[in-house]
N, C-alpha and C positions, 0 to 999 in steps of 0.2 A: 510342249508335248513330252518332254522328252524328261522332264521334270517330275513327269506321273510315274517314269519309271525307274524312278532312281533307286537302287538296292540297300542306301542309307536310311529311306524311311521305312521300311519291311519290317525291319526286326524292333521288337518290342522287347523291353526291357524284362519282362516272365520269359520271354522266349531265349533270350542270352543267357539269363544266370540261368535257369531250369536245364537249358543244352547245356551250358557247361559242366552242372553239378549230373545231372541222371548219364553224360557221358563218361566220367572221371570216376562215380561210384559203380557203377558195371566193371570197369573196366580195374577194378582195386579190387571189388567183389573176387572177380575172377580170379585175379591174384594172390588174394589170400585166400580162397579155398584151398588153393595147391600148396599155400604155407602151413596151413594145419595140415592137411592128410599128410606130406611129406613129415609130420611130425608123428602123428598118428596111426598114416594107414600105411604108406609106403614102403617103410623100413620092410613091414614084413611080405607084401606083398608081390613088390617087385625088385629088392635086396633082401632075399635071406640069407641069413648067416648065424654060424653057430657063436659070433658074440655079437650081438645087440649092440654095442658102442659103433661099430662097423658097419654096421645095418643103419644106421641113425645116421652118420658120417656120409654115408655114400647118399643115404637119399638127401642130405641137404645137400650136397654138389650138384643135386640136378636143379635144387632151387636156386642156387648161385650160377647155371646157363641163362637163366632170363633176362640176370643185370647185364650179363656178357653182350647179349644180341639186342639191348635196348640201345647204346647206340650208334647202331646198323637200322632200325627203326626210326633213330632220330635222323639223321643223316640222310637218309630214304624220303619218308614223309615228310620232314623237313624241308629239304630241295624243290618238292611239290608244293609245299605249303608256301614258301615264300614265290613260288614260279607260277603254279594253279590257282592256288587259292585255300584260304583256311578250311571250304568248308569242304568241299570234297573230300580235302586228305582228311578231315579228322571223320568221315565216312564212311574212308577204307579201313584205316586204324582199327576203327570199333570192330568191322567187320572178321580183320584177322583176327585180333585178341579171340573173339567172341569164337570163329572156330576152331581155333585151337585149343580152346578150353573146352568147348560140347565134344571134342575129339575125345578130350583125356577119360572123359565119362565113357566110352566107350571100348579103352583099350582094354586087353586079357593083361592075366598076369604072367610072372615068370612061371608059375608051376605049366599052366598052359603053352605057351611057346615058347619059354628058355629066357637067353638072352636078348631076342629081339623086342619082348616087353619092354625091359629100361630102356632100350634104344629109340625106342616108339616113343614113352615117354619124354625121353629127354630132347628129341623133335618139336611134339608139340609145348613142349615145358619153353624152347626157344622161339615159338613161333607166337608165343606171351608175352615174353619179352619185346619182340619188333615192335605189338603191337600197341603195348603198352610205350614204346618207345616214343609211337608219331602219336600217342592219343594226347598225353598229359601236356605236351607246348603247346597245341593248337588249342584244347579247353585251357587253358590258360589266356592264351591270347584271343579265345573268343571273347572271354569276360572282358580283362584290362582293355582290349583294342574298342571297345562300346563305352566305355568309362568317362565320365569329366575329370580331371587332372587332380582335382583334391579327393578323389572317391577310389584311386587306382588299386589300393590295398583290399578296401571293403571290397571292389567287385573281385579281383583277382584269390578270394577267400572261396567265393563257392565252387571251383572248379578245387581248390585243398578237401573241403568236407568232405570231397565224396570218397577220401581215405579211409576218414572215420566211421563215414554211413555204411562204406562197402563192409571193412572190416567187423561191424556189429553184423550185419546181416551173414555173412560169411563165418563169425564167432556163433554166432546164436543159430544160425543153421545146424550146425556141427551141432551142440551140445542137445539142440531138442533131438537128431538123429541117434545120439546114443543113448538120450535119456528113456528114446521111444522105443529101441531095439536090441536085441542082444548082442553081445557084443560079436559074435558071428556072423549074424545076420546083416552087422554093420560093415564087417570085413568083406562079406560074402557080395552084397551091392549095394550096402544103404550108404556108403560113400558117394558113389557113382551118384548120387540122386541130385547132389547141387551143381556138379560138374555140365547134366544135362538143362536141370532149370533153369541156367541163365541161360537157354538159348530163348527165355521168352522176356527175359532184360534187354538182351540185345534186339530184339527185335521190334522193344520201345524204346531205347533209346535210337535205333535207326530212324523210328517215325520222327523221333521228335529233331534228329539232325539237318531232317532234310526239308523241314520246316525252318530252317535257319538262314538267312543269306548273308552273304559275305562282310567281311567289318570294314566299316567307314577306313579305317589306315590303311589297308589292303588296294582297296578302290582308290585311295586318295596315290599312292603311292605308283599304283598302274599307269592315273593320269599324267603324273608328273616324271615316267617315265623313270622311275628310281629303282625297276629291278635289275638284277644283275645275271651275267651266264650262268655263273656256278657258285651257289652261295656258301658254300663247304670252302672253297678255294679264298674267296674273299672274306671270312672270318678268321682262316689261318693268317692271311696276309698283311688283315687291315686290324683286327681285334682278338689279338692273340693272346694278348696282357686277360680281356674280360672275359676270355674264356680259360684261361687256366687258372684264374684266382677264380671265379665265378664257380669255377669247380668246386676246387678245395673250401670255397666258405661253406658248401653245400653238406659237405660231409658228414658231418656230424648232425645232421639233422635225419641221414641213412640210420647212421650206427645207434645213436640212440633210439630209433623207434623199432627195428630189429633185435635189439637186444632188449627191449622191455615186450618184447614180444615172443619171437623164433626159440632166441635164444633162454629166457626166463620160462616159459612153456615146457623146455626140452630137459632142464634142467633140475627145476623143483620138482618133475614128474619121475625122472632118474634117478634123482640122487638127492632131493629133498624129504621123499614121500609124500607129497600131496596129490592125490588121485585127478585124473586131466580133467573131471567134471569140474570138482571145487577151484583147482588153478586155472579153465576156461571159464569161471563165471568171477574169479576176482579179476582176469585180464578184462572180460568186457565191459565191467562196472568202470575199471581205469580208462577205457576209452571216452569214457560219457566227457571224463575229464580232457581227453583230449581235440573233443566234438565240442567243446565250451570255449576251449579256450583260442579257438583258431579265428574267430570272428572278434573275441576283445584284442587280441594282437592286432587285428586287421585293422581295428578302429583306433590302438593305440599308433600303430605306424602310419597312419593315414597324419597322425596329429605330429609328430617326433621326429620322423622319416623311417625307411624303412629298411636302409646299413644301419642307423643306429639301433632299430631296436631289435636286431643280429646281433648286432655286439654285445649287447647288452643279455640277451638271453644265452648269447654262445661261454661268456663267461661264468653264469649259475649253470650250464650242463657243465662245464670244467672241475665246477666246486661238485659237484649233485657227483661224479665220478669216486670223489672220496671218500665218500658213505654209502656206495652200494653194496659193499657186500657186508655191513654192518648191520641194514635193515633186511637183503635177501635171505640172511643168514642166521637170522635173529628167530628162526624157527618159531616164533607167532605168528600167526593167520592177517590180523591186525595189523601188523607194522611191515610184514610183506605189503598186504593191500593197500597201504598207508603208502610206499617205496613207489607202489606201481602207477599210484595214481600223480605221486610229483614225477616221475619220470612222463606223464603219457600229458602232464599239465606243460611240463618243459616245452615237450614236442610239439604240443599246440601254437605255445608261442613264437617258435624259431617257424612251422610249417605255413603257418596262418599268411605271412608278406614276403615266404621267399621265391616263390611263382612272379607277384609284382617285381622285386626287388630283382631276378634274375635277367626278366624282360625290359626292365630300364637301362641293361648295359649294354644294349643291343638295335641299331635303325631297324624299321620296319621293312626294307628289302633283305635282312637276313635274321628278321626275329627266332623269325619259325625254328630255322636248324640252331641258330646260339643259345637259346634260353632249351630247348630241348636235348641236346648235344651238353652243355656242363651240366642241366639236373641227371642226365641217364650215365655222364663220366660222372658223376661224384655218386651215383647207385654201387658203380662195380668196385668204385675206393672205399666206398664205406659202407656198403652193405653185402656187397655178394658172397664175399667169405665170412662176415662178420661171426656167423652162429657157430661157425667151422672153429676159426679164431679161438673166439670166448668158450668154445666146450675144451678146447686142447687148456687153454690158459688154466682154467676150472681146475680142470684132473691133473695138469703136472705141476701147479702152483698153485693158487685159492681162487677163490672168486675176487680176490682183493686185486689181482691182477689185471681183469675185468673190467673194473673201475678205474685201474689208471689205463687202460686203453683207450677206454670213453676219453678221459681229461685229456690225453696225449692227442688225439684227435680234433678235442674243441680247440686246444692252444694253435693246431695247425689252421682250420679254419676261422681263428681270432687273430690271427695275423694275416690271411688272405683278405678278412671285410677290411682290415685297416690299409692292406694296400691299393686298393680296388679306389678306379676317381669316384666323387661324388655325382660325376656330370651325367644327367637323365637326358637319352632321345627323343627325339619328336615323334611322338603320338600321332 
């Protein structure tokens, strides 16, 4: 009898990878929409300032509070997730991300209440972060933990897409809002409009969370009595090596995809002249590049391994560092587009197995917080200041500087994959 009710044969294989990708793409969706308005809307909205570079600066420091409080997220949901259970935390996760973002569509600006605007913002801008924080390890380890052992890469791939998927939808939002309204009209509240319509994303990816039930490792784990008091306390104690090299390989997988992003966006729109319509429609065409290539990595590391083929990709973003700003710079429309779409094809490859690859350094009583905990510490090393960085670099040296930032970066996380053991956990 008791075999009818086992929670290992519930979940069907549309139901795993579909939870893990329609959770991971909400919750990126979310993400990057406050990546573009912060580029867009915010400067002027809620930083005005009589120099624009200032105005640009401050509003990307509120986008850099969300890597800060992902992981506080991790560590939180985390703790749960390996003590509760996958599914629940990755339930609540959705749920903060999800109000804290229908919030930000909501808020006034500074003209209207002052200073308490930013402050409002940069609330719910952290309350993104948390949630984004507990969402990405548990879709993660929804996929891998339902996986056969030769398949761990491919499944652990569709909870990555929904980087790609959110950020097209959240790219292409934006650009049909301004293509459809003046530009007043856009400032005025045709921002507001994506902020409030994921509340009807989240509210299918809740259906489809709770249609989920817990993963075989999870269950397997309970029974054999392998969790632990405080899984925070026993990764510092027991696997401290694979969470600070686990970190730092991560890195550069932040900075390249923020700076072919955030920071390339802010830049050619400032001080290149290309109008944000024309530089948001070559950014999303470079995605398509990036939404290709996440599933052939996946299926190359499945065959290779998946530190090896980190290494291997973390050394061409090293090289790819030394000709950035020879193609950024090269003021053709073409060999920008050409620049955008090797950088967002790199990023496909390093993004595609390092979800798998993070989660194998880690037993299943403290997956949850480790493989969570080094991808949201390698967010604030390598992405939270990243645009901050790269625009100071820009304007008091070249853009050449830029690009050895990138390579300085991959060389740190290409001696992190080489120290890291090869030894994979029991599943």
């Amino acid at each position: 009898m008791k075999d009818n009710t086992n929670p290992k044969k519930e979940n069907s294989l549309k139901h795993v990878l579909f939870g893990s990708l329609i959770g991971t793409t909400i919750e990126f969706f979310d993400f990057y929409i406050y990546a573009n308005a912060a580029v867009l809307v915010f400067p002027q909205l809620f930083f005005p300032s009589s120099d624009s570079t200032n105005s640009v600066l401050l509003s990307l420091a509120t986008f850099s509070i969300a890597f800060l409080s992902r992981p506080l997220g991790s560590a939180v949901f985390g703790h749960y997730g390996d003590k509760v259970g996958r599914k629940t935390t990755l339930v609540i996760a959705l749920l903060t991300m999800g109000i804290s973002t229908v919030s930000i569509g909501f808020l006034p600006s500074y003209a209207s209440i002052g200073i308490a605007a930013p402050l409002l913002l940069m609330l719910c801008r952290f309350g993104q972060g948390v949630g984004l924080g507990g969402e990405w390890g548990g879709a993660v380890l929804l996929a891998i933990e339902n996986a056969p052992p030769n398949k761990r890469a491919w499944y652990g791939m569709f909870p990555q897409l929904g980087a790609p998927i959110g950020l097209l939808l959240s790219g292409g939002t934006f650009l049909i809002l301004t293509d459809t309204m003046s530009s007043q009209d856009f400032l005025d509240y045709g921002w507001r409009i994506p902020f409030i319509a994921s509340s009807l994303l989240v509210l299918l990816g809740f259906y489809i969370r709770l249609k989920i039930t817990e993963t075989p490792a999870f269950e397997n784990a309970k029974k054999e009595k392998e969790e632990v008091k405080i899984p925070f306390f026993t990764l510092i104690k027991f696997y401290k090596n694979q969470l600070i090299f686990g970190t730092f390989a991560a890195i550069t997988t932040f900075l390249v995809f923020y700076l072919m992003t955030v920071f390339t966006l802010s830049w050619a729109t400032s001080d290149l002249g290309y109008s944000k319509r024309d530089f948001l429609l070559m950014q999303l065409f470079s995605v398509l590049f990036f939404a290709l290539f996440i599933p052939v990595s996946a299926l190359i590391a499945d065959r290779i391994g998946r530190r090896k083929m980190l290494i291997y990709t973390t050394i061409a973003i090293a090289l790819f560092g030394f000709v950035f700003s020879l193609f950024l710079n090269s003021g053709n429309p073409l060999l920008v587009t050409f620049f955008l779409c090797v950088g967002m094809a790199l990023m496909g490859f390093t993004y595609g197995p390092l979800g798998t690859f993070l989660s194998e350094l880690f037993p299943t009583s403290v997956r949850y917080s480790g493989t969570s905990l080094a991808f949201n510490m390698a967010g604030i090393i390598g992405a939270a200041f990243a645009p901050m960085i790269a625009i100071w670099l820009a304007t008091h040296y070249s853009l050449t500087y830029v690009g050895f930032y990138l390579s300085a970066a991959a060389c740190i996380s290409l001696f992190s994959l080489l120290m890291i053991s090869k030894e994979e956990h029991k599943f």
